[in-house]
C-alpha angles and dihedrals in degrees: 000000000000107000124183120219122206129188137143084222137072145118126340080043108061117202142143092271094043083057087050098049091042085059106053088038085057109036086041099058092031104043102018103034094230123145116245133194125177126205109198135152112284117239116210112258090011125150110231095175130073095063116112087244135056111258116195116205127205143191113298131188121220105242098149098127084075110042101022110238096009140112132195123227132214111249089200093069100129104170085065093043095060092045089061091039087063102057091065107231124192096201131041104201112184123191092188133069097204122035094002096052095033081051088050087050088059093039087046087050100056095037110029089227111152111247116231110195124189126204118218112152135037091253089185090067094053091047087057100053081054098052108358131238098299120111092288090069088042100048082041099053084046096061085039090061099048089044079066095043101054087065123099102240118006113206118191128201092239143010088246076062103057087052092057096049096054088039082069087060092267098148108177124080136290135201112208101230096185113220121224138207131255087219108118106245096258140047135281126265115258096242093057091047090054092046091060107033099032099103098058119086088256107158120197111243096034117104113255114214124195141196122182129184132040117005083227128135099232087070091073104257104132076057096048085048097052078045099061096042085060084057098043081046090059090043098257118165116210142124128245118203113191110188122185139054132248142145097279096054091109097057101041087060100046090057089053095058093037081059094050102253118138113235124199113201137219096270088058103248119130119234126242109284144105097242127099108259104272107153116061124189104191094184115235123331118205101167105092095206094059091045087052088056096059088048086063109039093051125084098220143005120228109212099165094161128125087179094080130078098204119355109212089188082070086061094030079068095035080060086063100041095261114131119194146232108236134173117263110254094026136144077230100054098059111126095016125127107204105237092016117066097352148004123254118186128157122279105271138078105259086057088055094036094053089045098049090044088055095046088048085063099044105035081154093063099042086056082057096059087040084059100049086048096054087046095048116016103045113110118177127225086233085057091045104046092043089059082041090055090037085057095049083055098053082047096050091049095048084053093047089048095043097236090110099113108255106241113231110242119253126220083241090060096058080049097054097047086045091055088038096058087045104051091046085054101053100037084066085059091045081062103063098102100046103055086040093064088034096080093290109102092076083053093042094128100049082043088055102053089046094051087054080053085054097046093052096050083045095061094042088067098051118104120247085264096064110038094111087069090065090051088056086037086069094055089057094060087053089055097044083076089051100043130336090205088058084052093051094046085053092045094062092049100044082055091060104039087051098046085054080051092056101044095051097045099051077052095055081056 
């Protein structure tokens, strides 16, 4: 089976979905034989070989200021999109619901391959941290959602998930595909924790707290933090280890030192306090196994968000034998028996607090529950990809034997293949000069009549909106004998004149 992957997000950017779509990518070519592309923003300087699978990059623009770290692609990238087209894929699979799924409607529309999206963040709540909660977020969140429901089938992480989803105005079905985690079922051996932990003021005895993914407010760590000054206030020894990175880092670690808790930073120097070093922030951590061997060596993992769906960094512990401490109700949560393989209290800091104090007196006990989570909450990544392969092949079958719904047509979707022709079209004129100083200019009348057969084909394609285009595309071949820069100059404004065309008239319908 070919199957497409699709994601604005991907190495060198490490979060939760690139390590989703790493996975599959990965478990797909090397366990089920299937045949994997990715399409994914291209950072500059960045190193697409090496994966067990092709990844096609295409343009991205900066908006990192923003979304911090993150760029946004063209979806009308169509060099790339043909590319992809012509690998054949039986399943689009977007992990995204902007670039990435606007990006699967054009593919779907060259190539006729159903589109699976699967929903894994509250993407509301990181639109309005861009722009806020005014009209703009709203107006954003409702294109999102007709972005998804415009696929074929929509799977979410967890059924909290799925409620979220539809609490954002989604109406059609989900199946809940559940995601797993790369961590080796065990933990790991005692000389590789201390390798790896052995430089940190870690005594034996004294509860060791951690916290893994973005350094980010809305995952509960002003929370975790309030939390940890109630403890140092009853006179509570323990260590706190925050790895990751993130925008609000700065700002996590100041209110540290404003509590009186002594934080010690990545670089390993301890703040100004008189208070032992408690509160560790070790930077990001890319290397699993290390990250294995923290999850080891601590005694539980503090997970307070209410902003993930899923949260693989909760079985990524239950892999090690750490259970967590979640919020109750939460996408989190699901699966978690309160006192058995994990811990759930209320959202707010005298629920963590009364829970952390109880598990310092009883470490015995918490390794119990650690225990139970690694026993009945792990889920690899192999048994999760394979019912996720299982599932492409109930889909392809539904398309072949025509039972797969057929999906109304949005006005967006008259838009996108009206951009799409377009752009195909005019891509073939961008590349005038180069085919001229590339051994054509000796050949440029037979260029030129092929090029009117082109045109032709070219307008035959258009929708009614855009016929016009093709009319102004003839003018462009009788300047090409005068001057191929005036061409060019015609070209661009016959693009944009056509793609205006285009848009207003798929409004007028």
């Amino acid at each position: 089976m070919n199957i497409c992957l699709l994601n604005d997000s991907f190495p060198p950017v490490i979060d939760g979905v690139a390590n989703v779509v790493m996975n599959y990518g990965r478990i797909l070519t090397s366990e089920l034989g299937a045949e994997v592309v990715v399409g994914t923003p291209r950072y500059p300087d960045a190193k697409y070989d090496g994966y067990p699978y092709k990844v096609i990059p295409y343009s991205s623009f900066d908006t990192s200021e923003l979304v911090k770290g993150y760029r946004t692609g063209n979806p009308l990238a169509m060099r790339e999109i043909m590319q992809m087209a012509e690998f054949g894929p039986d399943i689009i699979h977007t992990h995204c619901p902007a670039a990435s799924t606007l990006m699967a409607r054009i593919l779907q529309n060259e190539t006729g391959a159903p589109i699976v999206f699967t929903y894994h963040t509250k993407f509301d709540v990181d639109i309005a941290r861009a722009v806020g909660d005014g009209f703009l977020k709203k107006e954003t969140v409702k294109a999102m959602v007709k972005n998804i429901e415009a696929c074929d089938e929509v799977w979410v992480v967890s059924e909290g998930a799925g409620d979220n989803l539809k609490s954002l105005g989604y109406e059609g079905d989900v199946h809940v595909m559940n995601n797993g985690v790369d961590f080796a079922k065990g933990r790991v051996d005692a000389d590789k924790v201390k390798e790896v932990t052995g430089g940190h003021d870690l005594p034996e005895g004294i509860p060791v707290f951690l916290f893994v993914g973005r350094i980010i407010k809305y995952k509960g760590l002003p929370l975790i933090i309030d939390a940890l000054k109630k403890l140092s206030e009853d006179g509570i020894d323990y260590r706190m280890v925050f790895i990751g990175s993130g925008p609000d880092m700065e700002e996590m670690q100041q209110k540290v030192k404003d509590l009186g808790i002594c934080c010690i930073n990545e670089k390993g120097d301890a703040s100004e306090s008189s208070l032992p070093g408690k509160v560790i922030f070790t930077g990001p951590v890319y290397d699993r196994d290390i990250l294995r061997a923290w999850n080891t060596r601590a005694d539980l993992f503090l997970f307070p968000s209410v902003y993930d769906t899923n949260g693989i960094v909760v079985r990524e512990a239950a892999a090690c034998g750490l259970g967590s401490v979640l919020i109750k109700k939460s996408c989190a949560a699901e699966g978690i028996t309160d006192g058995r393989n994990g811990y759930l209290i209320d959202e707010n800091a005298e629920s963590m607090a009364a829970l952390l104090k109880k598990a310092a007196g009883n470490l015995d006990a918490v390794h119990d529950v650690g225990q139970h989570a690694m026993d009945e909450i792990y889920i690899s990544w192999s048994d999760a990809v394979h019912a996720a392969y299982e599932r492409y092949g109930i889909i392809r079958d539904m398309v072949k034997n025509k039972k797969l719904p057929v999906k109304k047509k949005q006005s967006s979707d008259y838009v996108l293949e009206s951009a799409a022709t377009i752009i195909k079209g005019t891509e073939h004129i961008f590349d005038i000069p180069r085919n001229i100083y590339g051994g054509m200019k000796e050949n440029f009348e037979d260029f030129k009549v092929d090029f009117k057969e082109d045109l032709e084909e070219f307008k035959d394609r258009l929708p009614d909106g855009v016929k016009e285009f093709s009319e102004n595309a003839r003018e462009i071949t009788e300047k090409t004998k005068n001057s191929v820069l005036k061409s060019m100059e015609f070209a661009g404004r016959s693009v944009k004149e056509g793609l205006d065309m285009s848009i207003n008239g798929m409004k007028r319908e």
